[in-house]
N, C-alpha and C positions, 0 to 999 in steps of 0.2 A: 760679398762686398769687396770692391778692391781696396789695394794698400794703399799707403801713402809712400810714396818710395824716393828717397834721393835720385838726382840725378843718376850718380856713378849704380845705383843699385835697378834692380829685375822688378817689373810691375807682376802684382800677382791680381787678376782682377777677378774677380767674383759678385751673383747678383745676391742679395738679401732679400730674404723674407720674409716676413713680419714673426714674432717669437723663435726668434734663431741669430745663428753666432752674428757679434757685430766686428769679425774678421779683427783682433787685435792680434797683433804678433811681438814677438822682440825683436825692439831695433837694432840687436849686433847680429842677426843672423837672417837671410831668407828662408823661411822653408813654407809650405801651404798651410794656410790655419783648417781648424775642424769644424764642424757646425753640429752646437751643442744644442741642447734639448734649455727650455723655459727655465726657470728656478724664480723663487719669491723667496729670500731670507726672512726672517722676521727684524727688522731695522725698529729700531725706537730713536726720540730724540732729546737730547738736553733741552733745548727750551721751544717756542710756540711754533708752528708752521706758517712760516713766512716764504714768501719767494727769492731770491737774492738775486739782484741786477749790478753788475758789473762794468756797467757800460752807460754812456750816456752820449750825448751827440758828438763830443768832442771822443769817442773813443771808436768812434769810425774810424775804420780806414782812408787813408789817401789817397790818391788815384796813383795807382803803378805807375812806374817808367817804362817796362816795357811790357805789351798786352801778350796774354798766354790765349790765343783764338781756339787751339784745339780743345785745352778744357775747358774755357766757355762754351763750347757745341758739346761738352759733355755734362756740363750743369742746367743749360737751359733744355738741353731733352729730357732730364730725370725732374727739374722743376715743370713744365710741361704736363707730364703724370701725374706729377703731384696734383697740380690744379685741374687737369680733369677727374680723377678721384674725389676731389673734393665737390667738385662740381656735380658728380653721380651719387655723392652719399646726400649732400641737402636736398637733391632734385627728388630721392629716393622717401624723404621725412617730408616732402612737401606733400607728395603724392601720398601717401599715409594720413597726412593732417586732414587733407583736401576728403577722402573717405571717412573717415571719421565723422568730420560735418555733415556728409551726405546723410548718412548710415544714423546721425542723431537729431536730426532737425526736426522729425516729427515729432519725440518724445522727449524735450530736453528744457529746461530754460535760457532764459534769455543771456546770466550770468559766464555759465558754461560754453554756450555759443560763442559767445563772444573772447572770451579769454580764447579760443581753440582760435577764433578769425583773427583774433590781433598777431596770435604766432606764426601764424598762415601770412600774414603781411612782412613780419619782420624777417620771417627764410625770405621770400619774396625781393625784398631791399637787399639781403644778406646776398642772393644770386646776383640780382644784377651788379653790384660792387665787385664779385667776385670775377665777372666777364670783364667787365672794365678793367680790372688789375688785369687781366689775361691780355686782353688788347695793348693792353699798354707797355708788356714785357715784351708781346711777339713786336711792336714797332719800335721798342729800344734796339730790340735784334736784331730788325731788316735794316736798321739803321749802322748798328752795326758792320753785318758782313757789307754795305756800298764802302764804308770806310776800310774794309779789309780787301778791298778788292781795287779799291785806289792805290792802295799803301803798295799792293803787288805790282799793280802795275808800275806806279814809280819806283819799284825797288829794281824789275826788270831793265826801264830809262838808265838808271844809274848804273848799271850792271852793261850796257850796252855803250853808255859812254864812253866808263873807264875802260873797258876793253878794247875800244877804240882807239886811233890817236887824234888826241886832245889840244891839235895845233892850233887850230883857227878861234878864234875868238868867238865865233856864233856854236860851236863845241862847246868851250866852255862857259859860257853862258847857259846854253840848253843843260850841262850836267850840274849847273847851281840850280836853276831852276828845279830840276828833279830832284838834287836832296832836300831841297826847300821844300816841295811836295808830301815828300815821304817823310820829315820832320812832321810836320802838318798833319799826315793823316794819322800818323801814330799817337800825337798828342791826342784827337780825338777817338782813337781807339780806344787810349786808356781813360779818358771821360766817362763814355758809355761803358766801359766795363764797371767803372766804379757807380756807374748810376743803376746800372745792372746788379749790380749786388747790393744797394741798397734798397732792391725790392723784393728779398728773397724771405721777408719774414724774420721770425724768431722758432728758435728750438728751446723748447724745457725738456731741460735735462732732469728726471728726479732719480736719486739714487734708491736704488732695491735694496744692497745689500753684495757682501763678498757670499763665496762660496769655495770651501776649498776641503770639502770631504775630510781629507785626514789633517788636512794641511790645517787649520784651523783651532788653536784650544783656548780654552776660557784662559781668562790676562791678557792675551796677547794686543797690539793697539797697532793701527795702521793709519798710515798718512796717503790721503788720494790727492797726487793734483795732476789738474788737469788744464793745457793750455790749449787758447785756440785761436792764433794771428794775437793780436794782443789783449785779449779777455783774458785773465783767470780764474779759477775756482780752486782754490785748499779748504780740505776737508780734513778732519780725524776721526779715527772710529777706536770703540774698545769690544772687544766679547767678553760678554759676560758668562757667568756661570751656567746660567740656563739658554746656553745657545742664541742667545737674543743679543743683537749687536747694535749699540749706541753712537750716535755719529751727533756731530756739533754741526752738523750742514745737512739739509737735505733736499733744496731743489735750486737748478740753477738757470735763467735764460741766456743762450749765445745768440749771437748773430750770424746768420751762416755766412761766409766766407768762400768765396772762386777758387781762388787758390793755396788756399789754408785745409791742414789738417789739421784734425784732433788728437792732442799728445797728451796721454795717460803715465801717469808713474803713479808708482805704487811703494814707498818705504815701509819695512816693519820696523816700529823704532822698541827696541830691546833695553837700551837703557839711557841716560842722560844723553852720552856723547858716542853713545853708538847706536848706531841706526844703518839698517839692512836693505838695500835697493830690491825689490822683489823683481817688477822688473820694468820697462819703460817700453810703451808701441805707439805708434803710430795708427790712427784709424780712419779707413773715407769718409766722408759724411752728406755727400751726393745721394745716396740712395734713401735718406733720412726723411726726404721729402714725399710724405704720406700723410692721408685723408683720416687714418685713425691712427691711437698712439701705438707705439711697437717696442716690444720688453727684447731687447738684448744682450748680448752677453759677450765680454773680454777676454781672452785669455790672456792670463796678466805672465806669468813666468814660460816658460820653454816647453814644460812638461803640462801645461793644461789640468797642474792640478789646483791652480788658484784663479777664480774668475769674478768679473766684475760683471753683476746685475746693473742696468740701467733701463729707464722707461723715458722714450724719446715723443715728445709731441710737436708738430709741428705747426705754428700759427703762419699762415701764408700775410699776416699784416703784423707788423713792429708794435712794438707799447705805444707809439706815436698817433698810429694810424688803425686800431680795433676797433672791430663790432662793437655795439653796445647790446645787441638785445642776442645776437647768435654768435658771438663769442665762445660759449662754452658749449655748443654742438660740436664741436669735433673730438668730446670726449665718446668714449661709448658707454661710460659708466651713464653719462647725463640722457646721449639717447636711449639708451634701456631704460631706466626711470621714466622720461617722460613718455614712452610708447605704453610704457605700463598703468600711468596714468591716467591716457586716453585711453585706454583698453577699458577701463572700469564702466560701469554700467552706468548710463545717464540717470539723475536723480526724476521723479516721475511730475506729473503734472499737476497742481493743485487738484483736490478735491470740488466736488459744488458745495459740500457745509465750509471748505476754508475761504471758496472765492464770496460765497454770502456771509462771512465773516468780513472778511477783509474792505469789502462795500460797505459795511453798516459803519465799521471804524471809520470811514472816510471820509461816511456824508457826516458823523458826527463832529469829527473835525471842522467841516464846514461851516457847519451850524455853528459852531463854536466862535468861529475865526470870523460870521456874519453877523454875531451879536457883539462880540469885541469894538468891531468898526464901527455901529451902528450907536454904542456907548458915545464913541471916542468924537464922532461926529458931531451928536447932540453937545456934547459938552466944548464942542468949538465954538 
């Protein structure tokens, strides 16, 4: 995964792959990060499992002042992925569902059926919404680059004016004109870029847990926070005796961000007034955009013996704008469940003694419900 890098500093870029390093490095130094192997802490928590939203409409961002076009053509081709991924995992659960039904129709009841056809309907709706958000990004886009190719061209006018000399009055007229233009289309660049990133979804972030081999001993308590454009998340955690580490936070939604990175610090606090910087990184978050969730890992200090677990999900629609019924498909705990639950063998067909049962119940009923009326009538 690539860094996040100051201006003054060296891009180091790198692709990620799902359970592997999430490229954190420390921000006083360049050097390449490593790509570590999975890890599961054992995390516990102070109180109930809650989600924690940091953000509400007013904590959008603004529309920039000045648009950054080449990472935009770097976020919308890793969002792109994302949404075809997504696109082949539900098309993938459709076609399973869709067999299923096949495969149970002669021996199944009506109950059964039907719960399997109604999910078959809600992926269904769940695809088509998903195309539609896709369409809808690729014409902010196209819309985009006509505004970036105006702004060039009027940037070239201007550029052609001032090099000129600017004696005659229809000169300078024409060279208002063209900063006028390229005021104008930048304005509008930075529109669609901020309209562009308000349809990039939400990330939940859940914390796994540190990991620091030797680095790590019971008492010790650490502060995570993590910023990103103007979301935060502070966390505390403590180890305890038996290896099992407790934290007062444990899951967080951001909003992804164009031009923002995710900034990681990591304090160990030792005692009242002294508290130890382990170490602070910088991390991409463009390549985050995936179809199932992806367990990554930090390298929080220099030496890579202290790292942070995190498990990254990514919802292509905001808390605004979700599914209701396939919302929770892009888990794969949730598809392995319910694939396993369609796997299970259909229940079987009544008998002939339960269906000549269940007729004698019925016409008795009738009977019943024919002499009731027939009371109720008389007595009218």
């Amino acid at each position: 995964m690539s860094l996040s890098v100051r201006p003054q500093r060296r891009v180091l870029v790198t692709k990620i792959n799902r359970s592997q390093s999430f490229a954190g490095v420390n921000s006083t130094a360049d050097r390449p990060f490593r790509n570590l192997s999975p890890f599961t802490p054992t995390v516990s928590r102070k109180t109930g499992s809650r989600v924690s939203r940091m953000f509400s409409m007013s904590h959008k961002s603004p529309p920039p002042k000045v648009p950054q076009p080449n990472r935009l053509d770097e976020v919308y081709e890793a969002l792109k992925k994302g949404l075809t991924a997504y696109l082949e995992v539900h098309q993938l659960e459709l076609e399973k569902l869709s067999t299923q039904i096949r495969e149970s129709k002669r021996n199944s009841r009506l109950g059964f059926l039907y719960d399997l056809d109604k999910q078959v309907k809600s992926i269904e709706r769940f695809l088509r919404r998903l195309e539609f958000h896709a369409s809808k990004i690729d014409e902010l886009y196209e819309a985009y680059c006509i505004q970036r190719r105006l702004r060039d061209g009027a940037h070239n006018m201007v550029k052609a004016y001032s090099t000129g000399s600017p004696g005659s009055r229809e000169a300078r007229e024409s060279l208002a004109e063209a900063s006028k233009g390229y005021k104008e289309y930048t304005e509008n660049m930075c529109l669609l870029e901020n309209e562009l990133e308000s349809q990039l979804g939400e990330f939940h972030i859940r914390m796994k847990g540190l990991a620091g081999f030797a680095r790590l001993c019971a008492g010790d308590q650490y502060e995570i926070f993590m910023k990103y454009g103007r979301q935060r998340w502070k966390l505390r955690g403590r180890i305890e005796v038996n290896s099992k580490q407790v934290w007062d936070s444990e899951e967080m939604v951001f909003l992804p961000l164009v031009t923002e990175f995710l900034s990681i610090k990591v304090t160990e606090l030792k005692s009242l007034a002294n508290h130890v910087v382990v170490g602070n990184v910088s991390c991409e978050t463009k390549d985050l955009f995936a179809a199932l969730p992806q367990v990554v890992a930090v390298d929080i200090n220099d030496l890579g013996t202290l790292k942070l677990s995190l498990e990254v999900t990514w919802n292509p629609f905001d808390k605004d704008d979700q599914p209701s019924a396939a919302s929770t498909v892009n888990k794969a705990s949730t598809v392995n469940k319910r694939f396993s639950t369609y796997n299970q063998s259909p229940p079987d067909t009544p008998s002939l003694r339960e269906q000549a049962f269940y007729n004698m119940l019925r016409r008795q009923e009738e009977l019943e419900n024919g002499t009731a009326w027939s009371i109720s009538s008389e007595s009218s």
